[in-house]
Structure formats: structure tokens, C-alpha cells
N, C-alpha and C positions, 0 to 999 in steps of 0.2 A: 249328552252330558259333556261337561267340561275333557274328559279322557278322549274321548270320541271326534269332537271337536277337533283336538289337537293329533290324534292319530295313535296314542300313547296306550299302552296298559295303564286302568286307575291304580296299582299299586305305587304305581311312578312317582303318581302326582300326591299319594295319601303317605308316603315315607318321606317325600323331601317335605311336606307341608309338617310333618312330625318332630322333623328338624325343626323346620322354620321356629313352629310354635313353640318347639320346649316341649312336645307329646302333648299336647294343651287341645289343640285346633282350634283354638279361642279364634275369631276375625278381628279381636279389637286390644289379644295380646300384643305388646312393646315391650324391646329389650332395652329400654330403657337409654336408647341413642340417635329416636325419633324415627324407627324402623316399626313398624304396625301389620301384625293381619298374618293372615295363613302362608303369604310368600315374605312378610319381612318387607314391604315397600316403602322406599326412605322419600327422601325431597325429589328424585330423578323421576323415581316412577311414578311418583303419586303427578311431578307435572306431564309427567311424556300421556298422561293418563287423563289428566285435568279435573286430579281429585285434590279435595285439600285434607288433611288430616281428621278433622274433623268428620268429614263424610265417610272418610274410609272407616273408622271407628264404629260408627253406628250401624256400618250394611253388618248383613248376617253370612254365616260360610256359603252360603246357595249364592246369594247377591255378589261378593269378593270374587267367586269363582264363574260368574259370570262377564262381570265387570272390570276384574282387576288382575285375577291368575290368567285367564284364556291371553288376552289384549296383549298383557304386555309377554307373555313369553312367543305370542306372534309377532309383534312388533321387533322385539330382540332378536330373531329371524331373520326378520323384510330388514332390518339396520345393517346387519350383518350379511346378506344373501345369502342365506344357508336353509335348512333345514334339519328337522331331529333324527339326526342318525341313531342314536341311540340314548341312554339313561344321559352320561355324558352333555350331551348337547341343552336338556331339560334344564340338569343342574347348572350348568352355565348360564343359560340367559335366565335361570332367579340370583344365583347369586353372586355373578360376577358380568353380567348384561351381555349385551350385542361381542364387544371387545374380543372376552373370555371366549363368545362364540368362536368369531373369526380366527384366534389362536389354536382352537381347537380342529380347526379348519387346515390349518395353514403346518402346524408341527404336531397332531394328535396326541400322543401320552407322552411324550418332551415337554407339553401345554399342562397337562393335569399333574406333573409332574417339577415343575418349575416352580420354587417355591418365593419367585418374585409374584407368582399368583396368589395373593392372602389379601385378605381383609384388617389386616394388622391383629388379628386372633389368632386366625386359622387359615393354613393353606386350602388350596381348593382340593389337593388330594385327598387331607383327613377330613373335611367337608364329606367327599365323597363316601369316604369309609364309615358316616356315620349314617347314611344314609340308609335303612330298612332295619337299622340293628334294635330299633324297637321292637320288631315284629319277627327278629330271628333268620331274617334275610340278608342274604350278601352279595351285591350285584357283582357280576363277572367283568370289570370297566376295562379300558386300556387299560389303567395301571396295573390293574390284576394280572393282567396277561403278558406282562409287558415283564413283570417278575416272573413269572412264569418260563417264562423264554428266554430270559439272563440268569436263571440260577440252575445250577450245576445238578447234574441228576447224578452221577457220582465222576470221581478227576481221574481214573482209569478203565483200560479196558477190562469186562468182566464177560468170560462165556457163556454167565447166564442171561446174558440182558438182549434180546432181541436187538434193539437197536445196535449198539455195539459189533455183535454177529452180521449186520445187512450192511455195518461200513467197511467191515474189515475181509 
């Protein structure tokens, strides 16, 4: 299967395809800006793919996911030289390509975090955050952790707090 394929848990690829779709998993829903199908493939993919809109329309979710999700989020890899480190990397090469990859490469959660990364909608961070909330999940991404590790567990020393006790 397409998960398999790619090395991935299928939750991966059925939460950001939930995005994609609008909760739909239609293959021949458009948001109406000439973006189509289960990942959303505009005029880049559909040529880097050497599909014309019209074809992408008529395949079925089995066919897209053959044809159109597996390809091009390898391809957005092999552009980028990378591979799927984690959820992170998935959502980059759907929906911000090869580029987003290699940023994500290059400055990790600085990258997902950077809010020159948008679609003129939406950053890639709140991209990210919408990612599983159909289904009640929250992936643990950089940015999660990244907050995690910048906010303050409390701004004095306290005797009851282990930590605290192991600096002092």
C-alpha cells in the first residue's frame, strides 16, 4: 500500500489527505484555485507527474494514491535529497514541495516556524496543527516541542520541584 510504500504510518497519509480534502477524501475534490484530489495537486504536480487535470479528476482514491500521492511525495525527496524523517517532512513535500523539504533540512522547527512559509492562507505551522484534529489526534512535530522547551515551567526556585533540587 501507498503507507508502506513510502515507509510511513497510514495514519499519516489519511490525516493530511483530510486536510487536503476538507474531511471529503473525494479524488476529484478542488478548492476551487485549480488544486484537485486527495493531496491538493495544482499545475506543478500535476506537470512534474505528466497528468493534466482532467485525468487527475476521473482516477479513483486507490488510482491518485498510486499514481499521484506515492510519486510525487518521492519525487519531492529525490528534488530535495532528503528523506521522511518524520510527520514534518510528509507535510512538506504535499504542501509546500521539494523547497519546504530542504528548509526543513537545513533550520528544522526555525522552518515550520517561519511564517514567510504560507500559502498566502495559511502558515505551514497552522497547516501542521490541523493535521489529525479530525480524528482527535495531535502530532508531537518540532514545533510542539520546540514550545515545549521555550516555555517556562515556573520563574523561581521551588523545593518541591525535582528539577530545581538536581540544579541547586
Amino acid at each position: 500500500n501507498a503507507a508502506q510504500t513510502l515507509g510511513v504510518p497510514s495514519t499519516w497519509l489519511a490525516d493530511i489527505m483530510a486536510v487536503e480534502t476538507g474531511g471529503t477524501f473525494s479524488a476529484s475534490v478542488d478548492n476551487g484555485k485549480g488544486y484537485v484530489g486527495l493531496i491538493q495537486c495544482g499545475d506543478a504536480c500535476r506537470a512534474d507527474l505528466k497528468l493534466s487535470y482532467a485525468e487527475l479528476v476521473k482516477m479513483t482514491p486507490e488510482q491518485q494514491l498510486t499514481r499521484v500521492v506515492v510519486p510525487h511525495i518521492q519525487n519531492q525527496m529525490k528534488y530535495a535529497n532528503s528523506s521522511i524523517k518524520g510527520i514534518e517532512w510528509l507535510q512538506a513535500a504535499i504542501w509546500g514541495g521539494h523547497g519546504l523539504v530542504a528548509d526543513l533540512d537545513k533550520r528544522g522547527a526555525a522552518a515550520v516556524n517561519d511564517p514567510a512559509n504560507n500559502d498566502g492562507n495559511i502558515t505551514f505551522a497552522n497547516y501542521m496543527k490541523r493535521v489529525g484534529s479530525h480524528a482527535g489526534r495531535r502530532y508531537d512535530s518540532m514545533e510542539a516541542r520546540a514550545e515545549r522547551v521555550t516555555a517556562p515551567i515556573h520563574n523561581r526556585v521551588r523545593a518541591s520541584c525535582s528539577m530545581c533540587s538536581a540544579l541547586t
